[in-house]
C-alpha positions as CSV (number, residue, x, y, z in Angstrom):
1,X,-23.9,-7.0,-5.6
2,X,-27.2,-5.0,-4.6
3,X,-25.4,-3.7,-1.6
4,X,-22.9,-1.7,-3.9
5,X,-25.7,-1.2,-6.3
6,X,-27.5,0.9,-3.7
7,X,-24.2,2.4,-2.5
8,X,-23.1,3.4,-5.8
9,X,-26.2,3.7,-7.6
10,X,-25.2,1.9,-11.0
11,X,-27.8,0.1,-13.4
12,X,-27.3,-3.8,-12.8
13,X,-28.7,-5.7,-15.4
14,X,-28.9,-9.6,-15.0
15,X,-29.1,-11.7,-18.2
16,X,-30.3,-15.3,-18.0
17,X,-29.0,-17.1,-21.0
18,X,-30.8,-20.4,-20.9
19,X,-32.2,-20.7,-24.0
20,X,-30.0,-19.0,-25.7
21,X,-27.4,-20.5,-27.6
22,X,-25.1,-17.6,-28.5
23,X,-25.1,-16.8,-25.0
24,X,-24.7,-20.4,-23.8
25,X,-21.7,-21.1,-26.0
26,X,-20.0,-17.2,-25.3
27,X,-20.3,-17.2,-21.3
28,X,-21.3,-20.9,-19.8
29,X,-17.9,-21.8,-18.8
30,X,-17.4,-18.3,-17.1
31,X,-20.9,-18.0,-15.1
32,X,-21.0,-16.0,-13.0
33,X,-19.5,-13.1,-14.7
34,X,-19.2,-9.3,-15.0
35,X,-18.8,-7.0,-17.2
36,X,-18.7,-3.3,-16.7
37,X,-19.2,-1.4,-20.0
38,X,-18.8,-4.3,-21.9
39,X,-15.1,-5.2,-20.1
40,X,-15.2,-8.8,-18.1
41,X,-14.3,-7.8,-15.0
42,X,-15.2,-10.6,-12.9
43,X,-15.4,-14.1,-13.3
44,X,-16.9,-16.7,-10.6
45,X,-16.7,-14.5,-7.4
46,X,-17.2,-11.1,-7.0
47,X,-14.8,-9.1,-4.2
48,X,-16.6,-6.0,-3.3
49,X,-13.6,-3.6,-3.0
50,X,-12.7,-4.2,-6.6
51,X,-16.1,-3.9,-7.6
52,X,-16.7,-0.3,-6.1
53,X,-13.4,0.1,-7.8
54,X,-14.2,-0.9,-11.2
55,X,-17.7,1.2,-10.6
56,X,-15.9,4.1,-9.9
57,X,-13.3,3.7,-12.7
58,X,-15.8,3.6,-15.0
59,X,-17.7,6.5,-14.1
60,X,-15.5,9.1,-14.4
């Protein structure tokens, strides 16, 4: 992930959501996941390709 963040320059912002129950209860059977402008994109792996797809996408 911080190999197409430095390619692409996007913000990544990791959330830890110990803690917190909302959180727990919304994403703990999905961890890891991604979402790019509030859009799950990924769930438990992360291909590259799609993700400097999905980057792109939502830039322009």
């Amino acid at each position: 992930m911080s190999a197409a963040r430095d390619e692409l320059g996007f913000e990544l912002r990791e959330v830890a959501i110990d803690g917190d129950a909302a959180l727990e209860v919304e994403y703990r059977e999905w961890i890891p996941v991604v979402e790019i402008d509030g859009r799950r994109r990924f769930v438990y792996h992360v291909h590259p390709d799609a993700l400097r797809r999905a980057v792109t996408e939502a830039a322009s």
